[in-house]
Each structure stands twice: as structure tokens, then as C-alpha cells.
N, C-alpha and C positions, 0 to 999 in steps of 0.2 A: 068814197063814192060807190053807192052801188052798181054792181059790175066790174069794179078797177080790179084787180087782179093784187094780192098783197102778198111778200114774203112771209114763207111760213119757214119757221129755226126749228131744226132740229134741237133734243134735249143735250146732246154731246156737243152743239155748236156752242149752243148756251153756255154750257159750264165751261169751253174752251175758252168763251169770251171772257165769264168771270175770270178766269183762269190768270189769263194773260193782262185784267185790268187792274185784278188784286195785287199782281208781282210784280208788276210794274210801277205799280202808282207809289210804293214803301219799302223802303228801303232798310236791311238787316239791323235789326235792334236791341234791346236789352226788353228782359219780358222778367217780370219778380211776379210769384204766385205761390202757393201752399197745391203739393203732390196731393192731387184726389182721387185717383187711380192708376197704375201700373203693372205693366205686364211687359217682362222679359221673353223673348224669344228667342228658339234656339241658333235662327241665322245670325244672331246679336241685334238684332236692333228693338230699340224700344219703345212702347207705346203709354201714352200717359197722359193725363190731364192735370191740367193747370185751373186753380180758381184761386180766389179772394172773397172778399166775405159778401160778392152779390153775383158774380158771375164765375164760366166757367172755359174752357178755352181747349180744344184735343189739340195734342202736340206729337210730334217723331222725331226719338232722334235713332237717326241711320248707323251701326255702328256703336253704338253707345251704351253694350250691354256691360263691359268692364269697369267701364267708368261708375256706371249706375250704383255695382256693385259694390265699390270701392268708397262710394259714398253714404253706402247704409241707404237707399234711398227706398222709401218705403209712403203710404199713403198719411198726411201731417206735415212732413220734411218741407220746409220752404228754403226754396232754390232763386235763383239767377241763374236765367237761359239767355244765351243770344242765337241769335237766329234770323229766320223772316216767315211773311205770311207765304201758304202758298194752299192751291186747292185740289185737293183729291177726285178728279172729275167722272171717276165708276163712281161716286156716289154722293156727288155734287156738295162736298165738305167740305169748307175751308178749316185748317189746320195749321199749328207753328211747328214750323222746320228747327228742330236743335242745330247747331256747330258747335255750341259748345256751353256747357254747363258747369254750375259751381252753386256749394250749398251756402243758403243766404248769411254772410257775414264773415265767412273763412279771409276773403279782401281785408278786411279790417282787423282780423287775428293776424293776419300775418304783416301787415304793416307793424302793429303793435309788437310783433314777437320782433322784426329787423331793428325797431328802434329800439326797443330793451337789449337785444344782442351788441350791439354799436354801441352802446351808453356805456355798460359793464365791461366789452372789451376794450372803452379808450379806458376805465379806470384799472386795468391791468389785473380782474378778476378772471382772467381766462389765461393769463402768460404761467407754460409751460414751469421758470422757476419757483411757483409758490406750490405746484403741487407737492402731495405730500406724500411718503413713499409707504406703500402699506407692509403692515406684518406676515415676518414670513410663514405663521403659522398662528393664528390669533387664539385662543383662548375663547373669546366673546365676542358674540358679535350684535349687533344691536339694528334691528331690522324698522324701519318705517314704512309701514305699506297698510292697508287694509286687510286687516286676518281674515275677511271671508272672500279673499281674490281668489284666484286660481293663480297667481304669481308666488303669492306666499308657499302653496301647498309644491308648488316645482322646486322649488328654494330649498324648502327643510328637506324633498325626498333624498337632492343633491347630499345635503349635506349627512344626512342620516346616515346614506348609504358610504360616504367616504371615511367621516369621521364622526361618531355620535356621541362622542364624551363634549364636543363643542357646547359650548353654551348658547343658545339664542335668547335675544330678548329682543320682544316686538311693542312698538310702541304704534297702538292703532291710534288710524288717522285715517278720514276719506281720501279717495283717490282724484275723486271727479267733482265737482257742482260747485256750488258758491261758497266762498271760505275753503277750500280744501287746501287753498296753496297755505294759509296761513295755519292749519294745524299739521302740515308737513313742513315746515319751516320750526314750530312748537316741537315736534319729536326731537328734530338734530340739535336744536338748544339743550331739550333736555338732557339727551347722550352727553354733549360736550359738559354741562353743568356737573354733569354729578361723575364723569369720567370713571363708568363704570363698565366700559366694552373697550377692548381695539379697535374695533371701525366699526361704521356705520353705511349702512347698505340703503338706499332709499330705491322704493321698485312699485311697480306697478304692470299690467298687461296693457296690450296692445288697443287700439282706439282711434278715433275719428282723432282732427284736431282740435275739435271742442272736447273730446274728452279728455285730452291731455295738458289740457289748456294749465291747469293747477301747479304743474312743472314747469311753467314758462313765468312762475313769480317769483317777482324781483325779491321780495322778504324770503321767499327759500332760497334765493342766490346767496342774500348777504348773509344771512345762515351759514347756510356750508363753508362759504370764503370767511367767516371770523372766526370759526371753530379752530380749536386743535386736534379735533381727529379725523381718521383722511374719512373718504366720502367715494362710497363705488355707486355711480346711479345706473341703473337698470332698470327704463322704463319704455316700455310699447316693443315693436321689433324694431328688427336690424334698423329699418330703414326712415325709424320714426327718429330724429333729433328736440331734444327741448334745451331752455339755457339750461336745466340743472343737471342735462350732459355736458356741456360746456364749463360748468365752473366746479364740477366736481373733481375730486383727483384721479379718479379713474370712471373709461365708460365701457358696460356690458352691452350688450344688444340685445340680451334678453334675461329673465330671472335666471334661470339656469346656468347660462354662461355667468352670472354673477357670483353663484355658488360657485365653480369652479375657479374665477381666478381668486377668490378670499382664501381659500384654505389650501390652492395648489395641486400638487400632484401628488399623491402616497409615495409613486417607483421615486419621482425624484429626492425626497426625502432618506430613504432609501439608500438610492446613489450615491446622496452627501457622504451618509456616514461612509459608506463603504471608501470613498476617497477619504476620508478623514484617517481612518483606520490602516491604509497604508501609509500616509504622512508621516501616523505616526513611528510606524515600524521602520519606514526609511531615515527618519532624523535620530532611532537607537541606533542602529546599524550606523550611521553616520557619525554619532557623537563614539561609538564602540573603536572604528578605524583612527578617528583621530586620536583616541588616548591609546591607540597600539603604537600609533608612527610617533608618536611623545614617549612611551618604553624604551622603542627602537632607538633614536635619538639619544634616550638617557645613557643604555647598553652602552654604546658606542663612546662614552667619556674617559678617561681616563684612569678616574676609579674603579670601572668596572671593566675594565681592558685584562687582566688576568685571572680574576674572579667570574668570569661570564660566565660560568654555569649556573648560578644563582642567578643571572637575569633570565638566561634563558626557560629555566626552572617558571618563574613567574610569567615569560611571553608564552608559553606551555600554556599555564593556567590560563591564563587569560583567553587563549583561542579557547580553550576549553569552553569556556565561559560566554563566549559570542557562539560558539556552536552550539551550545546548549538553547541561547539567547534565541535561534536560527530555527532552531526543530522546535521550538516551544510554538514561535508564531505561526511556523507551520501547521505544526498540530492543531492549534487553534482554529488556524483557517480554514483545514479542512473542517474539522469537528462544526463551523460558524456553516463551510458548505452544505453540509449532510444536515444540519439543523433547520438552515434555509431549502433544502428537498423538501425535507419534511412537511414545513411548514404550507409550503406551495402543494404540496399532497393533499392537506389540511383544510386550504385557504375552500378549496369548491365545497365543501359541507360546513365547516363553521365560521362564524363570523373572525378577520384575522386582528384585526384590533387587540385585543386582548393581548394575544401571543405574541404579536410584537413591540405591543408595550413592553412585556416583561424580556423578552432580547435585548432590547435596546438597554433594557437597564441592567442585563447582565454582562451585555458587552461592555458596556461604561465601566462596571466593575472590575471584571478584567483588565481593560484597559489600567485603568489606575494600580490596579496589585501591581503591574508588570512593570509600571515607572517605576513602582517603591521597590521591587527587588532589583531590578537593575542599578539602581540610584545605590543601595545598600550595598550590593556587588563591588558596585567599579568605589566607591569610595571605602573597604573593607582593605581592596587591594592598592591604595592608592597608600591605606594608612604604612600594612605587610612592606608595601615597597621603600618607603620613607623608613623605618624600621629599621629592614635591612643594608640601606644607605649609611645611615649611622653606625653601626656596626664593622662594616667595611670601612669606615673612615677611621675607626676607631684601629683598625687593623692593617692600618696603612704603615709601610717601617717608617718613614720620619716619624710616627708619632711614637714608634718604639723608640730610636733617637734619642730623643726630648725627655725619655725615663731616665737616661742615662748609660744605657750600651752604646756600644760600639760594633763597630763590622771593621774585620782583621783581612786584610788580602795580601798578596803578596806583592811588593815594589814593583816588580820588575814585568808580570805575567797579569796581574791583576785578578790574580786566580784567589776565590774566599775562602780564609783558610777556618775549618769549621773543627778543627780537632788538634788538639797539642803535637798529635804524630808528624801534623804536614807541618809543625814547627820547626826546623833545626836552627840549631847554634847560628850564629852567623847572618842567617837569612834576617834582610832587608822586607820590612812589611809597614804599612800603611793603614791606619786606622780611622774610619770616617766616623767621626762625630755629628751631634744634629747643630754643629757650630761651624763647622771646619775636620779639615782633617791632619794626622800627625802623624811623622814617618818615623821608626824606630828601627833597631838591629837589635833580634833576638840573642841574647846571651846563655841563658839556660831555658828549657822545658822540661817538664815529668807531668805525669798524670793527675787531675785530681785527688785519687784517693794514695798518692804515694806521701802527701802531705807538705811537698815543699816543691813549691810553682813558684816560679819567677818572671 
């Protein structure tokens, strides 16, 4: 009516209204669309549009510049948002509110990945006793990865730089897109087939889980698990798992760390011998005392009870011979010290590979001389002692006995009468035989050379 008087709305009312009729009336929901513009800011939250192939939709999510990142999320990317409507009323804009996002189909990778997980661990392709124990120092190593990664190139520097006489052989294969699981599945057949490496390394870098998705097939599971060589997988980082971590014998966390556990540690290698090299020096020493307390033992018999200066003569040698044995290893060991100076003088200008190749095969050498002359030693003097055994048996008086002398003493004093003079007339004497003995009374004596002995 003209004249009536009508409410007039402010512009800020208006949009309060939409405001509160938009948020109200819809309740938070799931919103699928293709990213058509984005922009991170530095408070973290993010600004983005959402479309499909006829509209287009502005979106916020508050908070959600980490996640954004984490998701590669760039203008193309189609996403799943939930969220709700709500309206920016400075500039009378309705807009979707994020909570929370996820790129379109990751749901459905990861269902797939928990039932392939579950299938392969009730068939007992993940139980700890079938892994297989890898080598301590391989020769070959047989790599399945993409040779134009950046995986591969962290891989060889490892190795290079540790030990470069290693072999690699790489068996290229995609890492990512359609079929890739099936020609990384193709490499570790091959490796196993023609068994011409110690282990096989399967690697890849870091990635969404659509790009790692290639590692999460079943035919590279049963691969790895029907092979006979062990299997280090090293794929994405730390914190990325696939099954063919899961069913492989060993897992890296990254290329790098893979190189390092295949070939080990230089110093520990090292270490070994060094403990081996005492072992060995302790079980000579060892075997050296027991065959002295076996002399000692022998000394101590009966045959050798008034002849022991001939044993001792030999327990002489013999210390001889362990001190010698003593300052040899020593010497050695310093000389092994002052070589190992050197060579750590050495090691910061040239490459040490080389040089201690050639120690280690010197030390072997040695090694081996020192069993063969020690071996040569103790059985030289084992013979010397046997030897002189015989000899002393040989010079035992029963065996003079059994030639046919006799031992003359006197009856009465027991005293051996070793010369005609301590004979006289009369005396009563006793002659031991190797049969018995016989007691007589001296009649006459005179000297051998007077020509009539009786």
C-alpha cells in the first residue's frame, strides 16, 4: 500500500540470513570433485576450488596446509572432501568448509592393500621362519629398480664408496603405472632362474600411495616368496610400507640403508679377522702347553727317573721353541700394528680397498706358514723324543741281563763288587741274573791279565 511503511535489510543482514539458512538447512557431507585452483598460505590453511566437468564450487580448508602437501595436491588431483556449506558474509560467498580430505580412491587402495595383506599372511608368506639369511659379504648383487630413479643412483654411490670391486647387476623395470608390479615380479624370477647374484635388492623412492601401489602385487609377493634368493626391499621411506616389505627377507627404509645392510660394515670385517687371528694364536699356545705337560708326565716314568737330563735337555728345547713361537707372534703383531698405522695414514688420500685386499692375503699367508712350521716343530720333536725313548730302553740293565751278565754283590752288605780286588777268598757273594739269582763262596781271584781267574 502506498504510504505503508516497509522493512528495508541491510546488505550484512541479508547475507547473516543466508548465512544461518544455508548452515542450517545441510548437514556435513562428502563432496568428490577435480582441484581447479589452490593456494597455500602461510597461516596453513588452504584455499581451493572444487569442479567437475560443468560446475565449479570455492572451498577452505582451515589448517590443512600439511595435509594438502603430503597429498601432492596440485590443480587436476581429484579429491574426496567432507565437510559442510557455509557462507563468507564480507563477501556474500557461499563456500565448502573441509574437515577433512583424502585423494579420490586411496579408500579403495587401501581396502585392497588390507585384504591382500590378510590373504598372504593366513598363507604364512610373511612367518618370520621362511626368511632367508642373507650373505655376509655377497659378491653380486642383483638390483630391480628403474635405472633412471634417484634410488638406484644412492644405491651404487653406497656401494661404490664401501666396496667397488662388488658386482651389480640391474634388471630394469618400471617403478610406477600399469603393469609395473608384473615386470618387478619378471626381474626376481629372472635373478632366481639363472642364479647368478647373492641377493636381490628390489627399490624404488619415495611416493604417494598410488605410486607405490606396483609393490603392493600379489605376483611380486609370490615371486619373492618361491625364490631361493633372499630379497632386501627398499621402497619409498621410512614410513611408507608395501606387502613386498612384508614378504621379503629383509626390509630397508630406504635405498641407501639398503646398501648398507647388503654388504655390511668394512671396521666389522676387520674386527673378525682380528678376533680370528688371536684364536688362532691362543689354540698354538694351547696345543704348545699341552704337549709340554705330556713331556712333563713322560720325565716323570720310570725310565726316565735317572737319565733325566735327556729329558730335560728336550723340555729346554721345547720352551725354547714356544718362546720362539711367542716373539714370532709378537713380532708379527706389532709389525700387523705399524702396517695397520700406516695404512689409516694412507686410508684419507687413497682409496684403501686395494691395500687391504692385499693384507688380508698376506695375513692368511702367514697365517698358514706359522701352522706348517709349528705343526713341523712339535712333530720333529715328538719323533727326537720317541727316538730317545728307545735308546734308554735299550740301556736299561735288565735288558743287559737277558745278554747274559750278571751283577756280583756281596751276601752279606749288598755292596756291587765291580773289580777282582773287592773279591777275596772266602767271601760269600750273590749274583743277579735276568732269571733269578745265585749265591756263591769265592775260592780264588787274580786279575785278568795274570791269566788264571777262577
Amino acid at each position: 500500500m502506498v504510504g505503508e511503511e516497509r522493512q528495508v535489510w541491510k546488505v550484512s543482514e541479508v547475507n547473516a540470513a543466508i548465512r544461518e539458512l544455508v548452515e542450517n538447512s545441510l548437514m556435513p557431507f562428502w563432496l568428490r570433485g577435480e582441484v581447479g585452483t589452490i593456494s597455500i598460505q602461510r597461516s596453513g590453511h588452504v584455499y581451493l576450488t572444487l569442479k567437475d566437468d560443468r560446475t565449479q564450487l570455492k572451498a577452505v580448508f582451515f589448517g590443512g596446509a600439511a595435509q594438502a602437501r603430503q597429498f601432492k595436491l596440485q590443480p587436476g588431483v581429484a579429491v574426496e572432501a567432507f565437510g559442510k556449506l557455509t557462507v563468507y558474509e564480507v563477501r556474500g560467498e557461499y563456500q565448502f568448509s573441509v574437515r577433512m580430505l583424502r585423494p579420490l580412491g586411496v579408500g579403495d587402495l587401501q581396502r585392497r592393500f588390507e585384504e591382500l595383506r590378510v590373504k598372504l599372511e593366513s598363507e604364512g608368506l610373511f612367518a618370520p621362519e621362511r626368511k632367508r639369511r642373507l650373505p655376509g659379504l655377497p659378491r653380486r648383487i642383483g638390483v630391480v629398480t628403474s635405472p633412471d630413479g634417484a634410488a638406484i643412483r644412492d644405491f651404487l654411490q653406497i656401494i661404490d664408496r664401501r666396496f667397488p670391486d662388488i658386482r651389480i647387476k640391474i634388471y630394469p623395470a618400471p617403478v610406477q603405472g600399469e603393469g609395473a608390479g608384473e615386470k618387478l615380479a619378471r626381474g626376481v624370477n629372472y635373478f632366481n632362474r639363472y642364479d647368478n647374484v647373492d641377493v636381490i635388492v628390489v627399490t624404488r623412492g619415495g611416493g604417494s600411495m598410488e605410486d607405490l601401489w606396483p609393490f603392493n602385487s600379489e605376483e611380486l609377493a609370490r615371486a619373492i616368496a618361491a625364490g631361493h634368493l633372499p630379497v632386501i626391499s627398499a621402497v619409498g621411506h621410512e614410513i611408507d610400507y608395501t606387502i613386498c616389505d612384508f614378504v621379503a627377507d629383509l626390509r630397508a627404509p630406504t635405498p641407501s640403508a639398503a646398501a648398507e645392510l647388503v654388504i655390511g660394515q668394512q671396521a666389522e670385517i676387520r674386527s673378525r679377522l682380528e678376533r680370528l687371528r688371536k684364536h688362532l694364536r691362543q689354540a698354538l699356545e694351547l696345543r704348545a702347553e699341552k704337549l709340554r705337560r705330556r713331556l712333563d708326565r713322560a720325565a716323570g716314568s720310570y725310565v726316565f727317573r735317572e737319565p733325566g737330563h735327556l729329558v730335560r735337555q728336550r723340555q729346554q728345547q721345547l720352551d725354547e721353541l714356544l718362546n720362539a713361537m711367542r716373539s714370532a707372534a709378537a713380532q708379527y703383531h706389532r709389525q700387523r700394528e705399524h702396517g695397520l698405522a700406516q695404512l689409516r695414514l694412507r686410508q684419507a688420500a687413497i682409496r684403501p680397498q686395494p691395500a687391504l685386499r692385499e693384507q688380508q692375503r698376506r695375513l692368511t699367508e702367514l697365517v698358514h706358514r706359522q701352522r706348517h712350521f709349528a705343526a713341523y716343530r712339535l712333530e720333529r720333536g715328538q719323533a727326537q723324543l720317541a727316538q730317545l725313548s728307545g735308546r734308554l730302553t735299550a740301556l736299561c740293565p735288565d735288558r743287559v741281563l737277558q745278554r747274559g751278565y750278571a751283577i756280583l754283590t756281596a751276601a752279606d752288605t749288598g755292596r756291587i763288587i765291580a773289580s777282582v780286588a773287592q773279591a777275596t777268598p772266602g767271601l760269600a757273594i750273590a749274583a743277579r741274573l735276568a732269571d733269578g739269582k745265585i749265591t756263591a763262596t769265592v775260592t780264588t781271584a787274580a786279575p785278568a791279565d795274570s791269566g788264571s781267574v777262577e
